[in-house]
N, C-alpha and C positions, 0 to 999 in steps of 0.2 A: 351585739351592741346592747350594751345597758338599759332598762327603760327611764326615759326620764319623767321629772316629778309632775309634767303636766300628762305625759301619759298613765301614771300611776292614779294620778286623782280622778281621771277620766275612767280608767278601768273600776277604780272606785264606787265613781257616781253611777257608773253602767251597772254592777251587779247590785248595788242598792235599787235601783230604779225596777229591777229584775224584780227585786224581791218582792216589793210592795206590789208589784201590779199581780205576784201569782197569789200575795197573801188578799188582795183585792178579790180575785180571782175564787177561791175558797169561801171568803164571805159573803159572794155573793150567789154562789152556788149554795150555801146554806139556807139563806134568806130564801132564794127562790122557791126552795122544796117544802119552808115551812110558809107558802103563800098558794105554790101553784096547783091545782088538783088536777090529777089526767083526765082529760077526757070531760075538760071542764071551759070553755075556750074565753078568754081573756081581753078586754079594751087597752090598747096601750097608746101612751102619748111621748111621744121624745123630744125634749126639750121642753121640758113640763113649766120651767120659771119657776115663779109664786105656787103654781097650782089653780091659780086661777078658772081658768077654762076644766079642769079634769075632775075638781071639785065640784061644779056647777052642774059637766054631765054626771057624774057619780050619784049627786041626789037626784038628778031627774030619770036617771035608771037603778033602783036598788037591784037589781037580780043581775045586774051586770057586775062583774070582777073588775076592777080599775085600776091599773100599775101605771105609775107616770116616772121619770126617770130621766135624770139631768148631769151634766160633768160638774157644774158647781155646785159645792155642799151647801152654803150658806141658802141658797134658793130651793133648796129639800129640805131642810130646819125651817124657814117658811112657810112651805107647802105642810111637811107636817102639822105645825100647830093649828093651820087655815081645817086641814081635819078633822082634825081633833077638837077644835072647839063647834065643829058644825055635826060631829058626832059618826063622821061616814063610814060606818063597817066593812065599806065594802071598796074603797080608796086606799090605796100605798104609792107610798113616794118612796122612790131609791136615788142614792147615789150611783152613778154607772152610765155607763157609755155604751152608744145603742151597737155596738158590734160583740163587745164583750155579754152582754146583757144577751143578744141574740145563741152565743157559741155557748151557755151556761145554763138556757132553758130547760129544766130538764125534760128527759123521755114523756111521749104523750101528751105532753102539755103545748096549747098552740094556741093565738091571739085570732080574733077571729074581723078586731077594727083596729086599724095604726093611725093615727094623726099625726102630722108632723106639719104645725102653723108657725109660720113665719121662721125657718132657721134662718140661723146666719148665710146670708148668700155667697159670702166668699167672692166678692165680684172681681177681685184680680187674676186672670187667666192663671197665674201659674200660681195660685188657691186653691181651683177648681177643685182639686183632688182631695180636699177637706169637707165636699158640699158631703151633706147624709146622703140626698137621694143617688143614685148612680146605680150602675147595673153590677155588681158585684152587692152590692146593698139587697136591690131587689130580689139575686139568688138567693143571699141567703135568708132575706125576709121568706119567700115563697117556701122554703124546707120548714119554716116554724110553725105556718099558717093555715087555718083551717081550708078547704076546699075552696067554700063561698067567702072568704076573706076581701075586705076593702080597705085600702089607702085613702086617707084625705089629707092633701097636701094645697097649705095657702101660704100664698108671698105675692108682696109688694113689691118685685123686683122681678120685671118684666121678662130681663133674660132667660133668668133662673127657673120661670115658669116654664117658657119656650125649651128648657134642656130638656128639664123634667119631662114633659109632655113626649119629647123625643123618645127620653129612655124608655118610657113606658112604650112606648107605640113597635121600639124595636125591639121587648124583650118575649122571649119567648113565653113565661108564665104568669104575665101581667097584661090588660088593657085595657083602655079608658073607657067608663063607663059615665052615663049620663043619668045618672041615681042624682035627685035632690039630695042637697051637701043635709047629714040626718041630726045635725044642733046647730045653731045660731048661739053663743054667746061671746063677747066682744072681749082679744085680751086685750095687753096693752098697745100692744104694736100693731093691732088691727085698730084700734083707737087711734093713734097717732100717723096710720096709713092715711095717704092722700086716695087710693086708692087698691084694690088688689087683686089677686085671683085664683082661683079656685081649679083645683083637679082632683077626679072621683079615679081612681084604677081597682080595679077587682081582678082573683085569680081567675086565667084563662081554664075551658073547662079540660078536662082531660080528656086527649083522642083515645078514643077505644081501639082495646088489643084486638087485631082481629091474628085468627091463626087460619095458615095455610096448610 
């Protein structure tokens, strides 16, 4: 059977869409190597918006390394100028989506603070599978991340907290930790929360080899 023209346009869009996310893929494998140093460990934020918040910690720690990184470009040409004109050396803003961004880190190099304030909750059940935090997330967070590595995850969306708080409590190499949450500054959405909440997770320690 012949293919027809909506299957052609389809096959189409498919190996364009391919192409872009490996030529995506490449650029940001490039970027990372001219940012990340081994053995140098890294603050990161996902879902950075304006930059608000990453800028803010960025000048209250210079010795800290700051990657923030967002699926919209328009809100990283924001976030970069908000840099740029406050001078932070030690602040970047990517384009990039935090799984890709995790599978391109390269060798040696590991984040040692994740933020992740206020994502999109996704609050229709068969959403879910779009939230960030999730345990296939937190695998592959945990292979990037330093030993003593901490999660700070805030949402105004009750549920969302109560998963999160689950996934963390069921995964093997994450749990909750009652660390004072270590910056206070207000984004938007914590501005415009009626209320919200807060969850601290750090890597579980590692059980010792013992040999028989």
């Amino acid at each position: 059977m012949e293919p027809t023209d909506f299957a052609l346009r389809l096959a189409a869009r498919t190996a364009e869409y391919r192409q872009r996310q490996a030529q995506r893929r490449l650029e940001l494998e490039s970027e990372l190597l001219a940012l990340l140093v081994p053995s140098f460990p890294f603050t990161w934020e996902i879902g950075c918006g304006h930059g608000h918040f990453l800028a803010a910690y960025a000048q209250a720690h210079p010795d800290q390394l700051c990657i923030g990184i967002d699926i919209m470009g328009e809100r990283i040409e924001r976030a970069l100028r908000k840099r740029d004109r406050a001078r932070l050396k030690n602040l970047h803003f990517l384009h990039a989506d935090a799984r890709l961004f995790l599978e391109v880190i390269p060798p040696g190099v590991a984040f040692s603070r994740l933020f992740l304030l206020f994502p999109d909750p996704w609050p229709k059940l068969r959403h879910h599978k779009h939230r960030v935090l999730n345990h296939e997330f937190l695998a592959a967070a945990s292979r990037r991340s330093t030993p003593d590595a901490s999660l700070f995850f805030r949402t105004d969306f009750e549920p969302y907290f109560d998963e999160a708080r689950a996934i963390v409590a069921r995964h093997p190499a994450w749990e909750e930790a009652l660390d004072a949450w270590p910056f206070e500054f207000s984004t938007v959405f914590q501005a415009r929360a009626v209320q919200h909440r807060s969850l601290i997770a750090r890597r579980r320690p590692a059980l010792p080899v013992t040999i028989s």
